[in-house]
C-alpha positions in Angstrom: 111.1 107.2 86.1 114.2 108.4 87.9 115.1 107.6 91.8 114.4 111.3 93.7 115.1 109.3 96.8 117.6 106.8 97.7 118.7 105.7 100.9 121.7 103.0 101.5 122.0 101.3 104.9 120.3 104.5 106.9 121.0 104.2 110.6 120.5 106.6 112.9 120.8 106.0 117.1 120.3 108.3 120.3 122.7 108.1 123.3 120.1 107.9 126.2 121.2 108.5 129.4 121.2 106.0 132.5 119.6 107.1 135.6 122.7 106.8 137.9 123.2 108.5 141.6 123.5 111.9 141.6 127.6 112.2 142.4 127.9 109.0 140.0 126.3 111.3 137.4 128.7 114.3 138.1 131.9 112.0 137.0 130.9 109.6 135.1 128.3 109.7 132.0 126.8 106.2 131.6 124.5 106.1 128.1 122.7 103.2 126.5 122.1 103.1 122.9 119.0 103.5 121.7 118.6 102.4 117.6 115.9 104.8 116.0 116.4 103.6 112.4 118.5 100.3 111.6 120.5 100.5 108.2 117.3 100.6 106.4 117.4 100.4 102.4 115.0 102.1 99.8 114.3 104.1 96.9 111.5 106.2 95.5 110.7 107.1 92.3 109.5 110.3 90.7 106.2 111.2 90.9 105.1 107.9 93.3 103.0 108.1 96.3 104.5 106.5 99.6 103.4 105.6 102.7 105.7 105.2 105.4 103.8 103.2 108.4 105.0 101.7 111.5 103.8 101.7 115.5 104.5 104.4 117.6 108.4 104.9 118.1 109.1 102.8 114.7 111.9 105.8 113.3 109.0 106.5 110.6 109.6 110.4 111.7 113.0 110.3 112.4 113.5 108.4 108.6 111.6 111.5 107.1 113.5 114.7 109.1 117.1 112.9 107.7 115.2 112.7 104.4 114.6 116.6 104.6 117.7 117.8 106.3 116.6 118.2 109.7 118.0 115.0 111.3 121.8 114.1 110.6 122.0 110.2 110.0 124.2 108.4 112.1 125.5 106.5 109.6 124.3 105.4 105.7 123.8 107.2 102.7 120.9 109.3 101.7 120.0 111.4 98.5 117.2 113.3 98.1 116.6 115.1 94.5 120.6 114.9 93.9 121.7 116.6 96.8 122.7 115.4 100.3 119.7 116.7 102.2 121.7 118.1 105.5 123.7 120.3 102.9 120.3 122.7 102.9 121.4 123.9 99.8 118.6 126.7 98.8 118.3 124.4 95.3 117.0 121.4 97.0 115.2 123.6 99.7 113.2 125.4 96.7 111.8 121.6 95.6 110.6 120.1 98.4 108.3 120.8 101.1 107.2 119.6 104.7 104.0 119.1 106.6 103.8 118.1 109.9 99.9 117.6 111.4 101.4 118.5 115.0 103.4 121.7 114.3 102.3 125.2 112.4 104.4 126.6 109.7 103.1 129.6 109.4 102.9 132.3 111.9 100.1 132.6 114.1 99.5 136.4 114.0 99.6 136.7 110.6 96.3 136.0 108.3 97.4 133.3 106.0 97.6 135.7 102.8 100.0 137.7 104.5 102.3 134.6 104.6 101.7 133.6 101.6 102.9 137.1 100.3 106.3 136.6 102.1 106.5 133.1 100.4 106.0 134.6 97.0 108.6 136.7 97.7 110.9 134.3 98.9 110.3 131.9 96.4 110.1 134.7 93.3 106.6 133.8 92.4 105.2 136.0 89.8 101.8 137.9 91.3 99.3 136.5 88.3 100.7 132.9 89.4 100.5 133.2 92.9 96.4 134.1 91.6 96.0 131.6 90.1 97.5 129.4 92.1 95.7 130.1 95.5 92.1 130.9 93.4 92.8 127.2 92.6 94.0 125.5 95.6 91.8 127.6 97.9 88.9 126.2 96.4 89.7 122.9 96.4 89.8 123.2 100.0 87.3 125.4 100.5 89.0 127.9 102.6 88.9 131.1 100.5 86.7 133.1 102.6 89.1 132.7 105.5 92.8 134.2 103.4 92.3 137.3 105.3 91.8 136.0 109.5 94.8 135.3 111.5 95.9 131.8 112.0 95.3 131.8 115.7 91.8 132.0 114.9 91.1 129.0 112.6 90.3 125.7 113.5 92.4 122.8 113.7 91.5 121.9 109.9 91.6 125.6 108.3 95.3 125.6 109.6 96.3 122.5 108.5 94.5 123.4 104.9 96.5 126.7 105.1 99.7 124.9 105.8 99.2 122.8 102.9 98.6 125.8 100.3 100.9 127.4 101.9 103.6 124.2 101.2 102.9 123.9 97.9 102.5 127.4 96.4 106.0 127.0 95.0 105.0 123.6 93.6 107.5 121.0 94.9 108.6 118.2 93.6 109.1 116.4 96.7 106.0 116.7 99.4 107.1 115.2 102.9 103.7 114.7 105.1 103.7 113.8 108.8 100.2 112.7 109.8 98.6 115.1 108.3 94.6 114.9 109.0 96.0 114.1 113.1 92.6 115.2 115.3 90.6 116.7 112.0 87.0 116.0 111.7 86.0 113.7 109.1 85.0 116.3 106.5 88.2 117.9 106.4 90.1 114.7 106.3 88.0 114.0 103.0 89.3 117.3 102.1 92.4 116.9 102.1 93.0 113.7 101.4 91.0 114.5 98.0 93.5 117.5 97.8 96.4 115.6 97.9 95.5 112.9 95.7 94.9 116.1 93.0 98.3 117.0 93.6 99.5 113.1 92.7 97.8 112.9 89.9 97.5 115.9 87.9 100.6 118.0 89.2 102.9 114.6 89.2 104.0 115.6 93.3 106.0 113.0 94.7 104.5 112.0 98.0 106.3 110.4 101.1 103.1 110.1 103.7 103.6 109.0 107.4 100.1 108.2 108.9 98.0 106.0 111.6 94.9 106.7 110.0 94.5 104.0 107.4 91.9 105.8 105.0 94.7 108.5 104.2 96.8 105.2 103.0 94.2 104.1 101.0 93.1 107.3 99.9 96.1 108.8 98.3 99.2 106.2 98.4 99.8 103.4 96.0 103.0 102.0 97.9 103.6 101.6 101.8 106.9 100.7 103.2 106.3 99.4 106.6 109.3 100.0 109.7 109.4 97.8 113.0 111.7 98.7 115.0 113.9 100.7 112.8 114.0 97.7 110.1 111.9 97.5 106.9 109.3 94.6 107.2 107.4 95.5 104.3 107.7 97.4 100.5 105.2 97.0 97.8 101.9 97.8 96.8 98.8 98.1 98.6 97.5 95.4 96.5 100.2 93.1 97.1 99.7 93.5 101.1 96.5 93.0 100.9 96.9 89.9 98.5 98.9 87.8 101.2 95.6 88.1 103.2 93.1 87.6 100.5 91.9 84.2 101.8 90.5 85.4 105.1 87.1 87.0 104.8 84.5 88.8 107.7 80.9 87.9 107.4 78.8 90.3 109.3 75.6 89.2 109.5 72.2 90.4 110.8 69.6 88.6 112.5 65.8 88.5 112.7 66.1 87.6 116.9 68.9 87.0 118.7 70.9 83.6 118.1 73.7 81.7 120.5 77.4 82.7 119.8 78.1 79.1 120.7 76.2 78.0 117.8 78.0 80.4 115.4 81.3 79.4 116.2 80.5 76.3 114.8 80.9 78.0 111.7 83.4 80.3 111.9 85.9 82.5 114.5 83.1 84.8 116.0 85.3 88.0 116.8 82.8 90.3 117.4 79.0 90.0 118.6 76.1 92.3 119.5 72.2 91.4 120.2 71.4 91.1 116.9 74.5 91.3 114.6 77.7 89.3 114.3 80.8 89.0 112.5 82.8 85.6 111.5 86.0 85.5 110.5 86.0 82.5 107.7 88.1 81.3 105.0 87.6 82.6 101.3 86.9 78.9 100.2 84.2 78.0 102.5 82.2 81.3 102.1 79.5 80.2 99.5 79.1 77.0 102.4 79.0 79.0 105.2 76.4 81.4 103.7 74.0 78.4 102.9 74.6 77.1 106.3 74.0 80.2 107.7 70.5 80.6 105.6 69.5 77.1 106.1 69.5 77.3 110.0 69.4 80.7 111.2 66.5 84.1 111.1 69.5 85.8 108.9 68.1 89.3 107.9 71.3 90.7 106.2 74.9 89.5 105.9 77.7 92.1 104.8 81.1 90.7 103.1 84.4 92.2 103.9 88.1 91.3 103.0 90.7 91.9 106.1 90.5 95.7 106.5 94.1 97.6 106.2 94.5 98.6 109.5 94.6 94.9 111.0 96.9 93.7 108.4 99.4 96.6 109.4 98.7 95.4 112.7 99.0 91.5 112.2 102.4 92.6 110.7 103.7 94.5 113.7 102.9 91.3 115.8 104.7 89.1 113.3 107.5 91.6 113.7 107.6 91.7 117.5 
């Protein structure tokens, strides 16, 4: 497989004003420099599925607007598809496509089929294909009774599911998401993180994701590349991140009546307790001793074993990183 993305020592900084007097101000400017992204190196293949994670303010949105175009870089190289995204040249603008969870697309007095007639006439798509190709997508997402109702007046996950269809119609090679199930309810983020994983898999789309919600990672990426503070910290698998933590395990475990945390932690690092339930943090290699320990002296009802989940990895990263 090809590189479709390739970025060489990326940088990209802000010139943020210093609060000065207000004659001070008049004469002289006084800015500090403010590093969004930090010469950061990568490549994607076609047809892979990315995440691109980091805490708030990490340059994970700023890294994908120079990807598409929006953003100049302040200094580095970037190609996107073969072309120099800030060119905007109508070739590479015809093979990719943006979704950002916090900012419509499509107009909002327009019905969604309406827009989607413009796009097929922007992008020259043939009537019978357009058909098929909403018929399809439309039921995937189960939106096709609402084609016809103005945008204004569909909820927060009909838009977003509109904005997709309506991003992909031309089938791109290149789909850039920003949080893209931000506030949905938790059947539409099934939805569409089902959708997009259709679009991996059987239509090859290359997806970069950025996300805070952890299930859309795990859901429809098979790579995350992790920024801190502009800087990579992280670039592999999701089964290799996960390997680096694979001897810590959670025991969550029910009981008959209530037992004494101080009791517990003689066995493990209690992180979490309620009246009846608690969870232990324990090593992988004294599971099978802790669990007969834990039967031998205690009313256990139930216990429930879980590896370290995502989220706290990405988060035990950012601290590492700090």
């Amino acid at each position: 497989m090809k590189d479709i993305i390739s970025a060489n020592k990326l940088t990209k900084t802000y010139q943020i004003p210093i609060k000065q007097g207000v004659l001070k101000s008049i004469f002289f400017s006084n800015n500090r420099e403010l590093i969004a992204v930090d010469k950061i190196d990568f490549k994607v293949k076609q047809g892979e599925s990315v995440a691109l994670l980091g805490p708030n303010g990490a340059g994970k949105t700023t890294t994908l607007k120079m990807l598409t175009g929006l953003l100049y870089p302040t200094s580095g190289e970037i190609e996107v598809l073969g072309f120099t995204p800030t060119d905007r040249k109508r070739e590479f603008l015809r093979q990719i496509a943006l979704v950002m969870g916090n900012k419509s697309g499509l107009s909002w007095d327009l019905s969604a089929m309406q827009s989607f007639n413009l796009f097929k006439t922007i992008y020259q798509i043939p009537e019978n294909i357009l058909k098929n190709r909403l018929d399809e997508m439309t039921e995937l997402l189960d939106i096709k009774d609402q084609l016809d109702t103005p945008i204004r007046k569909l909820s927060l996950g009909q838009r977003l599911k509109m904005e997709l269809v309506g991003a992909i119609l031309h089938r791109p090679k290149l789909l850039f998401l920003d949080e893209p199930t931000i506030g949905l309810d938790v059947v539409s983020k099934r939805k569409i993180r089902g959708f997009l994983r259709y679009l991996h898999k059987e239509e090859q789309t290359t997806i970069l994701l950025t996300s805070h919600e952890m299930a859309d990672i795990e859901s429809v990426c098979d790579r995350t590349i992790i920024i801190n503070h502009g800087q990579i910290v992280f670039d592999d698998t999701l089964e290799k991140l996960s390997h680096y933590y694979q001897d810590k395990k959670y025991l969550t475990v029910t009981f008959k009546k209530p037992v004494k945390e101080e009791k517990l932690q003689q066995l493990g690092n209690v992180i979490s307790s309620r009246e009846l339930s608690h969870t232990l943090e324990i090593s992988k290699s004294t599971q099978s001793t802790v669990i007969a320990k834990l039967a031998e002296k205690f009313p256990v009802d139930d216990i429930d074993i879980q590896g370290v989940p995502l989220d706290e990895i990405i988060e035990d990263l950012f601290t590492q990183t700090k």
